[in-house]
N, CA, C and O of each residue as an XYZ file, in Angstrom:
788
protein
N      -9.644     11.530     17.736
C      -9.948     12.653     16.868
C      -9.295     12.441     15.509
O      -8.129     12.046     15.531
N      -9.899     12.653     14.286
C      -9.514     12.439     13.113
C      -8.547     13.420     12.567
O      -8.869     14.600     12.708
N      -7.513     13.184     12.017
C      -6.640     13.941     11.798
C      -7.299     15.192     10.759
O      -8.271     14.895     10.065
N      -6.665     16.729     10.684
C      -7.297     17.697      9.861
C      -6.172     17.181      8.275
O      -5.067     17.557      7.882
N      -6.938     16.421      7.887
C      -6.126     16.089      6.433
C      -7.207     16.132      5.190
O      -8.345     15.686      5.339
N      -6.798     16.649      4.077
C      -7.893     16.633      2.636
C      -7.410     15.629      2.135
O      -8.281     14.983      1.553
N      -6.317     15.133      2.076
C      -5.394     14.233      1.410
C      -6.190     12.669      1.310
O      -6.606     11.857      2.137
N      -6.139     12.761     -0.284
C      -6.585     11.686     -0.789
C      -5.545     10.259     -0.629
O      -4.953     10.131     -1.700
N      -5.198      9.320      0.211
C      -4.298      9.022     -0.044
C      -4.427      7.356     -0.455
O      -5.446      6.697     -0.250
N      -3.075      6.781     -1.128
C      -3.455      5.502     -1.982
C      -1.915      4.820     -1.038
O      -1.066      5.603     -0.613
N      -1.783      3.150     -0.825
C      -1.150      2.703     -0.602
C      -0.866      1.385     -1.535
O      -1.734      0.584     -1.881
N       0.274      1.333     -1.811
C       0.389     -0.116     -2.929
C       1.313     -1.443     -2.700
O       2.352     -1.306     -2.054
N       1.071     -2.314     -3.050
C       2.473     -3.621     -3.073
C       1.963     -4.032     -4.334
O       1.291     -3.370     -5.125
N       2.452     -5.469     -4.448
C       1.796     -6.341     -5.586
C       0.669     -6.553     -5.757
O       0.007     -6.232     -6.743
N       0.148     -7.398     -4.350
C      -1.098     -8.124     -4.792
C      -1.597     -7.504     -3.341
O      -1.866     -8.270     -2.416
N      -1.711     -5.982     -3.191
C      -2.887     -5.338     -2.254
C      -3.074     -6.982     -0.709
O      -4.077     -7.574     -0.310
N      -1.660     -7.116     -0.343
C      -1.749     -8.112      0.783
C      -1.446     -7.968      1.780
O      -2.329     -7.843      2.629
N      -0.367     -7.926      2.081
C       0.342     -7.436      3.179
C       0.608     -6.227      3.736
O       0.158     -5.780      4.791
N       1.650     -5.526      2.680
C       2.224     -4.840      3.426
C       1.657     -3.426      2.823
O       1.892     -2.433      3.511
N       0.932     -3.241      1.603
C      -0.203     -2.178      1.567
C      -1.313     -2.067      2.513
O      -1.818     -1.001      2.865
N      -1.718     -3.422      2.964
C      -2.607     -3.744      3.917
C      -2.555     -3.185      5.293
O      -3.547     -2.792      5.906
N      -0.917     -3.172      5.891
C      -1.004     -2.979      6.972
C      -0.936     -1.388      7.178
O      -1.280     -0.736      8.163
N      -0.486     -1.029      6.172
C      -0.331      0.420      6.392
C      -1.821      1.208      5.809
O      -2.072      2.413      5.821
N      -2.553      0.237      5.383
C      -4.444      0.729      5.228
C      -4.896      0.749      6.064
O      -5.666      1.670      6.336
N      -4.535     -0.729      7.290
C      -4.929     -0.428      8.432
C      -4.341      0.538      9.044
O      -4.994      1.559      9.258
N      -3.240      0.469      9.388
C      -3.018      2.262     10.476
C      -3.340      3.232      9.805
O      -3.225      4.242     10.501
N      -3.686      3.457      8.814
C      -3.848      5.338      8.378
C      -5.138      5.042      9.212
O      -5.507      5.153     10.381
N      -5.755      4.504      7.726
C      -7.455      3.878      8.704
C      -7.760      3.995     10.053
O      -8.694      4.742     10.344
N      -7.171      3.418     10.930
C      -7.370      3.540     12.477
C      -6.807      4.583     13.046
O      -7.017      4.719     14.251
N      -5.753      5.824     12.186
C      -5.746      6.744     12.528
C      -6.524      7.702     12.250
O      -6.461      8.795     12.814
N      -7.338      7.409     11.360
C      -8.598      8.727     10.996
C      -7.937      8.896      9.576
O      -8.142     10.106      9.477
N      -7.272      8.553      8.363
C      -6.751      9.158      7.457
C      -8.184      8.621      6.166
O      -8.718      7.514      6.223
N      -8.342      9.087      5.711
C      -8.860      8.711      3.813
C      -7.655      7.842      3.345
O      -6.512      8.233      3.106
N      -8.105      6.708      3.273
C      -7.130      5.585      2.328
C      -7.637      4.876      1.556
O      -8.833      4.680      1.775
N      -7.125      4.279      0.520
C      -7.068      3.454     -0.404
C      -6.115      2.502     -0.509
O      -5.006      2.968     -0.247
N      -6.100      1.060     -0.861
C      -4.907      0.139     -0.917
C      -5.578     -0.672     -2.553
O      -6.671     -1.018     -3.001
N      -4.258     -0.669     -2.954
C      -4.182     -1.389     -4.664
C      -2.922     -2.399     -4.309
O      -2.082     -2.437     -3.411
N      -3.268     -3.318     -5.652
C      -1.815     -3.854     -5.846
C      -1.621     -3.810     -7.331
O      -2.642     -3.733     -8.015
N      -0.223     -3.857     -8.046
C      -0.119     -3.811     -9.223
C       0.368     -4.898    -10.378
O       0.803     -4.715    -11.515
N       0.067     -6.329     -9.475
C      -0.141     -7.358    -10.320
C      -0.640     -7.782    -11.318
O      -1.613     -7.224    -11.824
N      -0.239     -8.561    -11.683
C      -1.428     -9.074    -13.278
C      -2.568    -10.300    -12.389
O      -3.754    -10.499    -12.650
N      -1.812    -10.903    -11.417
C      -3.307    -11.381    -10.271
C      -2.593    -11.342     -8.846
O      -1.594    -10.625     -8.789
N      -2.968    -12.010     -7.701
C      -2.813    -11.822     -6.649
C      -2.317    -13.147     -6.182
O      -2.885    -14.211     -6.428
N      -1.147    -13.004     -5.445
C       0.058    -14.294     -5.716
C       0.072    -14.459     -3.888
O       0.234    -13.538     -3.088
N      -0.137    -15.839     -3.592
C      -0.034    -15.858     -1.853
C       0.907    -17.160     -1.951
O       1.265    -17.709     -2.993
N       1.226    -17.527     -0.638
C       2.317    -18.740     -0.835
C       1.548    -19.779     -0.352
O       0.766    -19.785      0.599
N       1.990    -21.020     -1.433
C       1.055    -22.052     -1.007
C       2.062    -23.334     -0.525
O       3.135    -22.982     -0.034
N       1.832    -24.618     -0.616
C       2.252    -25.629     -0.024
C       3.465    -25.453      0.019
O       4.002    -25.568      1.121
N       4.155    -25.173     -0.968
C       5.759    -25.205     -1.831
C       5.611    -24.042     -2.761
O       4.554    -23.564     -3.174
N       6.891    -23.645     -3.039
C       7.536    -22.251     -3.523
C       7.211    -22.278     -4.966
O       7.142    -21.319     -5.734
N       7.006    -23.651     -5.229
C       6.284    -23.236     -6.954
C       5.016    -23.724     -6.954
O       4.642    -24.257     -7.999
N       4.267    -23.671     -6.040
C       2.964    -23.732     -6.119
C       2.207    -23.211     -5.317
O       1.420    -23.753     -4.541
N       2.512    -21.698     -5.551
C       1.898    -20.279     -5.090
C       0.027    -20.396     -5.279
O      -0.277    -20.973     -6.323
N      -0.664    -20.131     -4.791
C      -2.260    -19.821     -4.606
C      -2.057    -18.539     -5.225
O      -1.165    -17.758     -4.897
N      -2.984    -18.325     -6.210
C      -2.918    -17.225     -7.247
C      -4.413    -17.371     -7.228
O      -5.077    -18.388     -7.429
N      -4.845    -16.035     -6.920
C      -6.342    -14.996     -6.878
C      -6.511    -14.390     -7.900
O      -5.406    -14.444     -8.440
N      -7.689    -13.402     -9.045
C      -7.682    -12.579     -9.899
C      -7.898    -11.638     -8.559
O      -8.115    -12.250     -7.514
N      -7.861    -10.366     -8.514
C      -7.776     -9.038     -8.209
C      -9.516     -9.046     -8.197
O     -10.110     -9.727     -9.033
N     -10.137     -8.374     -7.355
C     -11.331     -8.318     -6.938
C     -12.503     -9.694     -5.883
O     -13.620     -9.741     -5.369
N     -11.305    -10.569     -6.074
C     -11.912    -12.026     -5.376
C     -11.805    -11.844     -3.858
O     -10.656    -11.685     -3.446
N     -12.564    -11.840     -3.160
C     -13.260    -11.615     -1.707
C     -12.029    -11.784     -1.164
O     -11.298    -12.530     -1.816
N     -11.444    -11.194      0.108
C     -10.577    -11.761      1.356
C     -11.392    -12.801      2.268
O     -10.741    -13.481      3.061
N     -12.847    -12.967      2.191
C     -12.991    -14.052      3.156
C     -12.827    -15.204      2.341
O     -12.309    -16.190      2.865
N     -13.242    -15.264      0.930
C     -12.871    -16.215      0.637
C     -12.153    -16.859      0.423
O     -12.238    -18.051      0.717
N     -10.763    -16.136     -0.410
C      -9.423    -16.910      0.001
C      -9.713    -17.248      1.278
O     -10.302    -18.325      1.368
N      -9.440    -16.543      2.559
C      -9.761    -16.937      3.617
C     -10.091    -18.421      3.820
O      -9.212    -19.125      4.319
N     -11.222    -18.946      3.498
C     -12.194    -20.516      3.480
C     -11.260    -21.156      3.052
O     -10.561    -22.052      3.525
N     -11.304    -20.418      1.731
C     -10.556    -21.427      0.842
C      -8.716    -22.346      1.729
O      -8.276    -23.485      1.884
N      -8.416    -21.361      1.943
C      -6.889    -21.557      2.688
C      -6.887    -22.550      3.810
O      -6.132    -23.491      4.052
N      -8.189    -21.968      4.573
C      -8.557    -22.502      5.870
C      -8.817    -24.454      5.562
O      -8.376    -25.415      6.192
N      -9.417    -24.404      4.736
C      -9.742    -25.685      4.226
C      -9.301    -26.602      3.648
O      -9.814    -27.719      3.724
N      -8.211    -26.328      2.912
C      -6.652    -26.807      2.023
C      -5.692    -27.104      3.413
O      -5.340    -28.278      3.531
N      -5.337    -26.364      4.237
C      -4.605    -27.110      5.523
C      -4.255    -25.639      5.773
O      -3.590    -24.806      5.158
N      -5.243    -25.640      7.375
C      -5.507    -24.544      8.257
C      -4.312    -24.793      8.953
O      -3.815    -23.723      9.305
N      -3.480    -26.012      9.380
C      -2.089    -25.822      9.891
C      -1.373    -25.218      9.244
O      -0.824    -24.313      9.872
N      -1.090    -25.301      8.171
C      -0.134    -24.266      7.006
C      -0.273    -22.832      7.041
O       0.741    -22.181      7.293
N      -1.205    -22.317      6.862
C      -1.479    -21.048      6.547
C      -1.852    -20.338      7.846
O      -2.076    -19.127      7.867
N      -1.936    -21.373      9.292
C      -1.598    -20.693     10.310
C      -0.694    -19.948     10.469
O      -0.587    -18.722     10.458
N       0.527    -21.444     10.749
C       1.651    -21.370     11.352
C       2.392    -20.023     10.461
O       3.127    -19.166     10.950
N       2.014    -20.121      9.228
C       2.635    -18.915      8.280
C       2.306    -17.377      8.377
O       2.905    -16.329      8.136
N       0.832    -17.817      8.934
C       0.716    -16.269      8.780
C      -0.994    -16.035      7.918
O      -2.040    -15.408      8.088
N      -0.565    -16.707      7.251
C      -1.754    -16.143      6.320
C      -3.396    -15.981      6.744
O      -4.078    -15.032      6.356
N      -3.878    -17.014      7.560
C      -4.594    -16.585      7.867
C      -4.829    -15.360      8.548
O      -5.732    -14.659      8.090
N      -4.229    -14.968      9.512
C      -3.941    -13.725     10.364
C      -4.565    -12.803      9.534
O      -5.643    -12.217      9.634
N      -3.565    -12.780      8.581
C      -3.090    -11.443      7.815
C      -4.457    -11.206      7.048
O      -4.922    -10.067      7.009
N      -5.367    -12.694      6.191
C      -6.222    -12.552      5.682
C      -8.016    -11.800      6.319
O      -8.982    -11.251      5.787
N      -7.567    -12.269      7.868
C      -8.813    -12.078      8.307
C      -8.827    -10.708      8.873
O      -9.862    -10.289      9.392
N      -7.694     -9.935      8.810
C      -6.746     -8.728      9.182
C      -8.218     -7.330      8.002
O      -9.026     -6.411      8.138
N      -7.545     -8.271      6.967
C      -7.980     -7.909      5.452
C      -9.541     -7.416      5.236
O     -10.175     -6.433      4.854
N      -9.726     -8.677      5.707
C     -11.431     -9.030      5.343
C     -12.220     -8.079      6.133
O     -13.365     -7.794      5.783
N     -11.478     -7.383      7.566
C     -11.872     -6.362      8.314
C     -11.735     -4.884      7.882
O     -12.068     -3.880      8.513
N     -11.324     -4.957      6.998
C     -10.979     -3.369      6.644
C     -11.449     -3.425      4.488
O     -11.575     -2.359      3.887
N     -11.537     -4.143      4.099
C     -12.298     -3.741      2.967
C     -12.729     -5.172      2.275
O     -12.508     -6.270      2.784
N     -13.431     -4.930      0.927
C     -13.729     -6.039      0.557
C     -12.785     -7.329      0.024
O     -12.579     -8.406      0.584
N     -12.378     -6.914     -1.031
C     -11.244     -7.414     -1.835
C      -9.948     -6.590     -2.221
O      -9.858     -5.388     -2.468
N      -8.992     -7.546     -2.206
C      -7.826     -6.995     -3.311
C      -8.250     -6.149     -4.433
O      -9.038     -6.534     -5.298
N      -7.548     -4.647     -4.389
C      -8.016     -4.806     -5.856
C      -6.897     -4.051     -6.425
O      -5.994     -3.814     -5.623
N      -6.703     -3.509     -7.922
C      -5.952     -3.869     -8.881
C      -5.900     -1.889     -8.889
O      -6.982     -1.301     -8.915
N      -4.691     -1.140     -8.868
C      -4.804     -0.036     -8.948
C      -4.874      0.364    -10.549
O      -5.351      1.453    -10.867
N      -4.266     -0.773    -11.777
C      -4.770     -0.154    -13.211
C      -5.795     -0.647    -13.545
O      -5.973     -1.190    -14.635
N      -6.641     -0.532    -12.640
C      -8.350     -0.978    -13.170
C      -9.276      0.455    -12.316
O     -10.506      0.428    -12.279
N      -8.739      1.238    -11.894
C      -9.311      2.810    -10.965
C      -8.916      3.993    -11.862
O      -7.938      4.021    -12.609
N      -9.622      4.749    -11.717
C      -9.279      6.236    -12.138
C      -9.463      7.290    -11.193
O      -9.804      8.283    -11.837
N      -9.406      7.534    -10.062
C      -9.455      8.037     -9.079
C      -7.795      8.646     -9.085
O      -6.790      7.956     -8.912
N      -7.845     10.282     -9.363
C      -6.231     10.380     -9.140
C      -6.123     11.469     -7.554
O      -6.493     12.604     -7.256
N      -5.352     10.266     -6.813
C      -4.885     10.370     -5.270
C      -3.819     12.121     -5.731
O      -3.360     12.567     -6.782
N      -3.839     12.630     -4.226
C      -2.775     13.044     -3.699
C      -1.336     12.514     -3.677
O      -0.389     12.826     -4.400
N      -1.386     11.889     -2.959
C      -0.142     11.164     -2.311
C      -0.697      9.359     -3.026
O      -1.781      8.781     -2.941
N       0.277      9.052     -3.516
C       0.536      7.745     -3.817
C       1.943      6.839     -3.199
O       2.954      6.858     -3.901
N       1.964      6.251     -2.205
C       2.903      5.319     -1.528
C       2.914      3.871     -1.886
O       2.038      3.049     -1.620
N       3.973      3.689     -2.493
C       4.425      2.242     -3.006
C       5.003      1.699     -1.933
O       5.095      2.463     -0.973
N       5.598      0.162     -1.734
C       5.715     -0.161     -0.936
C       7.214     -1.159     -1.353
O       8.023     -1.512     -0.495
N       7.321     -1.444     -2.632
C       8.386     -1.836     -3.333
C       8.863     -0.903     -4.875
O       8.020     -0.204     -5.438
N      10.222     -1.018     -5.384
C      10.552     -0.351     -6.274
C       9.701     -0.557     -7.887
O       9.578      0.256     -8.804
N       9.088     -2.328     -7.733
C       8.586     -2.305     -8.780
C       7.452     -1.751     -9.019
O       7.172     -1.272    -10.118
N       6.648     -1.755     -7.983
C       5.507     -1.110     -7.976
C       5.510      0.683     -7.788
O       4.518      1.408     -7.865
N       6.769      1.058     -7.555
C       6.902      2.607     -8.118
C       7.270      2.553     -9.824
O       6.998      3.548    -10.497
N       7.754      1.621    -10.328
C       7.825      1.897    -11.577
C       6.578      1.883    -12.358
O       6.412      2.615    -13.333
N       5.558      0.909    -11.855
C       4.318      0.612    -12.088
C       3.657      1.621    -12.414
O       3.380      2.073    -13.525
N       3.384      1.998    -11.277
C       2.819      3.504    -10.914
C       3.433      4.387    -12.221
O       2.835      4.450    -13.295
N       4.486      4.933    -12.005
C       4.768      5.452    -12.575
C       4.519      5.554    -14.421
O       4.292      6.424    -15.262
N       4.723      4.141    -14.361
C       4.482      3.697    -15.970
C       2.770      3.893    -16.342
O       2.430      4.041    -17.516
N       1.683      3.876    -15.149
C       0.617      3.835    -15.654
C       0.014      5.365    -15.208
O      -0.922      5.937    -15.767
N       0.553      5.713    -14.416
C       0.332      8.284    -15.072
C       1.101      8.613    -15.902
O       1.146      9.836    -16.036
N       1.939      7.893    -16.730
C       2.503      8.526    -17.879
C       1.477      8.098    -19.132
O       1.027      8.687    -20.114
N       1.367      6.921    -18.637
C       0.049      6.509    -19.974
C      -0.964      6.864    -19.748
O      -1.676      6.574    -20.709
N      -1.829      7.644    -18.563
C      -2.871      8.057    -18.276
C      -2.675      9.725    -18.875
O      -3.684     10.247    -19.350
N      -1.649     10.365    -18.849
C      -1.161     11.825    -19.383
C      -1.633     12.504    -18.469
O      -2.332     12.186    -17.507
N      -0.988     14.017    -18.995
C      -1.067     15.163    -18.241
C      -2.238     15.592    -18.906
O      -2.292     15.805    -20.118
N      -3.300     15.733    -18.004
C      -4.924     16.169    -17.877
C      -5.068     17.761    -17.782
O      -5.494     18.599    -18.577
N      -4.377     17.861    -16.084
C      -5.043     18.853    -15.316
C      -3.638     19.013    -14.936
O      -2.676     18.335    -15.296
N      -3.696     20.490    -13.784
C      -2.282     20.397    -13.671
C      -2.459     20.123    -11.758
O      -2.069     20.904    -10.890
N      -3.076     18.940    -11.571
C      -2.778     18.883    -10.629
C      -1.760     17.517     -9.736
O      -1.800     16.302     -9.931
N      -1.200     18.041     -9.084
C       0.094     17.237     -8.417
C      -0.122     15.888     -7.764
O      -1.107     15.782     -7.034
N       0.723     14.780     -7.945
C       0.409     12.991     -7.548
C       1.563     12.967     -6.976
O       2.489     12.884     -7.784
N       1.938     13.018     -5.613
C       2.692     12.951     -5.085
C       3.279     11.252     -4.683
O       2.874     10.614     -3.711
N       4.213     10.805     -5.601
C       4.581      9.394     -5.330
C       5.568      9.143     -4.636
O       6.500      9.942     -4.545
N       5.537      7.710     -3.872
C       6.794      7.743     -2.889
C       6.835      6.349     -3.194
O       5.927      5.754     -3.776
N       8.270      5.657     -2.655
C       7.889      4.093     -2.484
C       8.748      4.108     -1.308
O       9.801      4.687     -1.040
N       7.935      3.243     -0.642
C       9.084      3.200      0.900
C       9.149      1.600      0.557
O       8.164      0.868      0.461
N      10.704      1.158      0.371
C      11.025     -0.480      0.237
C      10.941     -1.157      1.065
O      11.944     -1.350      1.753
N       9.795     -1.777      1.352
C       9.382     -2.707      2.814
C       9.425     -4.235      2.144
O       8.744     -4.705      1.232
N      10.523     -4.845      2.972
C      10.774     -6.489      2.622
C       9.148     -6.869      2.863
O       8.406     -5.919      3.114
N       8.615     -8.106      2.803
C       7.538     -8.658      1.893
C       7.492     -9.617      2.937
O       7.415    -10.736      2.430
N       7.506     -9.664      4.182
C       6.923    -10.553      5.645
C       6.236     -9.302      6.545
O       6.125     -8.078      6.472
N       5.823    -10.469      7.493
C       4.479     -9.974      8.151
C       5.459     -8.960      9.221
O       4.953     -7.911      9.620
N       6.875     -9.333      9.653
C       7.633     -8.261     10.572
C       7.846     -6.787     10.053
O       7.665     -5.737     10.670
N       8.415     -7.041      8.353
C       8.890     -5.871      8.010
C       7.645     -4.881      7.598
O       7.719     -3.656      7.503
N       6.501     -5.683      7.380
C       5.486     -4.896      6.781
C       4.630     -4.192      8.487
O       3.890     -3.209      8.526
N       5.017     -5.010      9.622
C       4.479     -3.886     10.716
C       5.575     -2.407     10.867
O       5.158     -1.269     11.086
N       6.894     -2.762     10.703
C       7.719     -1.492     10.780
C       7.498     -0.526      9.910
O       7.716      0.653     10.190
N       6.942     -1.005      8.515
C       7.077     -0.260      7.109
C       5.420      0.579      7.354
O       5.315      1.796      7.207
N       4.424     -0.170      7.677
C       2.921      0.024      7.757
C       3.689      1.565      8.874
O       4.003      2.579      8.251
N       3.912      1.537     10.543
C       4.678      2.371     11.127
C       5.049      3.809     10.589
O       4.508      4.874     10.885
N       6.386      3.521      9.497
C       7.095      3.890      9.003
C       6.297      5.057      8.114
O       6.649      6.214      7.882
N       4.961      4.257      7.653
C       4.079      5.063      6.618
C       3.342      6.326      7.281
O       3.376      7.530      7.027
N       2.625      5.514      8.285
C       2.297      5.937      9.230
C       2.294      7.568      9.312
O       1.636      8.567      9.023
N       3.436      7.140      9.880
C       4.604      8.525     10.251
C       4.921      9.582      9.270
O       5.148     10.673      9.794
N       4.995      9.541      7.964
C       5.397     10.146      6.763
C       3.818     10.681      7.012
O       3.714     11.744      7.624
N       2.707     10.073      6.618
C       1.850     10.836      6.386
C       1.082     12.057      7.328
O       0.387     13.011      6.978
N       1.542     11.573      8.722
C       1.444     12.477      9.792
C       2.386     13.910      9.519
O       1.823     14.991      9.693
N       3.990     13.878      9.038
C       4.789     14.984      8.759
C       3.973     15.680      7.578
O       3.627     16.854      7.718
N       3.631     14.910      6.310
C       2.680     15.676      5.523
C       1.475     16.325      5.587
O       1.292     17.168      4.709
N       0.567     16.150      6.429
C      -0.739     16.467      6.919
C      -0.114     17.437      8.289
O      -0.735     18.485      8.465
N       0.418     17.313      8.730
C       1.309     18.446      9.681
C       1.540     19.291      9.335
O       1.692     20.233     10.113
N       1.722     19.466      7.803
C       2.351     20.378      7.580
C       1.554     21.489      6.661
O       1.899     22.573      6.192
N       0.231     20.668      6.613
C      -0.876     21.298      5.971
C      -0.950     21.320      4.518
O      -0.800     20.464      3.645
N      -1.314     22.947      4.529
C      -1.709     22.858      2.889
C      -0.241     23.399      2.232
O      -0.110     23.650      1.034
N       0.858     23.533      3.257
C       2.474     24.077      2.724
C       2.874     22.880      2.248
O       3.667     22.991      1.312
N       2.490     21.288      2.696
C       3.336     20.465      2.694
C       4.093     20.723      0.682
O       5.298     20.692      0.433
N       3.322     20.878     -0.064
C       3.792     20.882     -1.496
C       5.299     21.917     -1.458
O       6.328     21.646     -2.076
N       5.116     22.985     -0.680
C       6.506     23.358     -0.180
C       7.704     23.156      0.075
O       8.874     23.444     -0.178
N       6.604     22.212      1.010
C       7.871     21.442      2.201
C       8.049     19.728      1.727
O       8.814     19.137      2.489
N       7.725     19.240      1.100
C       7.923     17.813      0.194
C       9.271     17.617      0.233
O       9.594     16.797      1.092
N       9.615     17.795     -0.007
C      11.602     17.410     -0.412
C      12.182     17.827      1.441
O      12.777     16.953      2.072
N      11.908     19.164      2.059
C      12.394     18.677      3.452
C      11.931     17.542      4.508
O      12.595     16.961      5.367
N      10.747     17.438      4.198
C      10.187     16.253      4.838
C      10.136     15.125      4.509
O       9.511     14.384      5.267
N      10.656     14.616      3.465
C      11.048     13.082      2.852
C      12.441     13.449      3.286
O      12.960     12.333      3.279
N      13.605     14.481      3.746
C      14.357     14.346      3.902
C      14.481     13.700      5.323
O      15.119     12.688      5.612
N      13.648     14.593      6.248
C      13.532     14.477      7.722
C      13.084     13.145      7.875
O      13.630     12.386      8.675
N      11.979     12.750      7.054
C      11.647     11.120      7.310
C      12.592      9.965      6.984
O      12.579      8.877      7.560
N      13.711     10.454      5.633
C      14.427      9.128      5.235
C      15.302      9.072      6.586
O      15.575      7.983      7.090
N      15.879     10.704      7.349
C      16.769     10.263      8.825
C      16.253      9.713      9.594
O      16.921      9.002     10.345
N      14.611      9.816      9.770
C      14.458      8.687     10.945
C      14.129      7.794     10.764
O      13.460      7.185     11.598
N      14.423      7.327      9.665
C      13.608      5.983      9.515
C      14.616      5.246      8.142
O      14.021      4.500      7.364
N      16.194      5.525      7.918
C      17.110      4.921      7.966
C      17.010      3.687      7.168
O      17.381      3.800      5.999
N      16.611      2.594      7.530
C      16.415      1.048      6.716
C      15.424      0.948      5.887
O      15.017     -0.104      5.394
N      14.880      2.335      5.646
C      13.420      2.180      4.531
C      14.042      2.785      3.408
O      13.583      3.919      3.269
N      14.708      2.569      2.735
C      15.424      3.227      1.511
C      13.420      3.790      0.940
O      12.365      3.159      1.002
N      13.792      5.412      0.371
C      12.597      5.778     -0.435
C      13.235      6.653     -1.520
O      14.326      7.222     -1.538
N      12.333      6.602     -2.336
C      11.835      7.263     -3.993
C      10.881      8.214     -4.127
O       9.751      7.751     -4.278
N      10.935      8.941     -4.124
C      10.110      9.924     -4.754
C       9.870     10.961     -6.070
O      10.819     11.601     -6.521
N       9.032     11.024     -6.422
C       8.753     12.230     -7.483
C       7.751     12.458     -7.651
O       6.969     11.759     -7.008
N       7.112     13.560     -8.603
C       5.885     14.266     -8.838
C       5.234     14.100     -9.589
O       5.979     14.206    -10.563
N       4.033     13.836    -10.059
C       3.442     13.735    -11.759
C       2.439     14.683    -11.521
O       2.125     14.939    -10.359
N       1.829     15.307    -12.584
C       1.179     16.725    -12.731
C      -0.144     15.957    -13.455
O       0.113     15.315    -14.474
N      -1.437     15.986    -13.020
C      -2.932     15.848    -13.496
C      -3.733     17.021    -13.753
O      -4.901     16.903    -14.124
């Protein structure tokens, strides 16, 4: 049964990979309205060696990286992960894509690292106060592997269940329930604040 939620909601990292990903998939498979961005200038994956990262533009297919990876040395990007994670991807939307290239203004906006709350942040201050309606931002700091991003994806999970729980009060209840969530969930240091549309 699909959860009773209106909530527009957006999930972010860098390059819309991992660990925005995984938490697109669980809202997703919980019944939620989601969206996943990243806030890169392109989309950065790890390649042979540490300075010679596989770099995507933002909108380029997940199956195709996919091929592409698979075909450069499918032992590598096994044993690592990447494929997994890519074909993870390719099941739940088209491409990466780039959250300052949308105008769609979410409910709830969840970052997934601090830079990408500043991001955020830096691009609704340059977008301005429109309307007066509320963008509820969070960043929950999820380390950047495929372990921490299943606890953090979890972790999200869970936050958005206390908010949609709590209905149409949650704007109320915002500050007790990021309180109640940072106690149970302890190793996710989070950020929050409000911007007005």
């Amino acid at each position: 049964m699909a959860p009773n939620t209106k909530l527009d909601i957006s999930v972010i990292c860098a390059s819309n990979q991992n660990r925005s990903m995984e938490a697109h998939n669980l809202l997703k498979n919980a019944g939620y309205q989601v969206d996943s961005f990243g806030t890169g200038s392109a989309v950065r994956l790890p390649g042979p060696s540490i300075d010679k990262p596989n770099i995507y533009p933002f909108g380029y297919p997940y199956d195709s990286i996919y091929k592409e990876l698979e075909s450069q040395d499918s032992r590598l990007y096994t044993a690592n992960g990447l494929l997994k994670m890519l074909d993870r991807n390719r099941h739940i939307k088209r491409s990466p894509n780039r959250w300052q290239d949308q105008e769609f203004i979410y409910d709830v906006v969840i970052t997934c690292e601090e830079r990408c709350f500043d991001a955020i942040c830096e691009d609704l201050y340059r977008r301005g106060e429109s309307k007066s309606r509320p963008v509820y931002l969070i960043n929950v700091d999820i380390k950047d592997n495929h372990e921490e991003a299943s606890v953090g994806g979890k972790a999200i999970l869970d936050l958005v269940q206390q908010l949609t729980d709590a209905k149409d009060s949650f704007e109320d209840e915002f500050t007790d329930i990021m309180a109640q969530w940072q106690a149970k969930h302890p190793n996710l240091p989070a950020l929050y604040t409000i911007h007005f549309f």
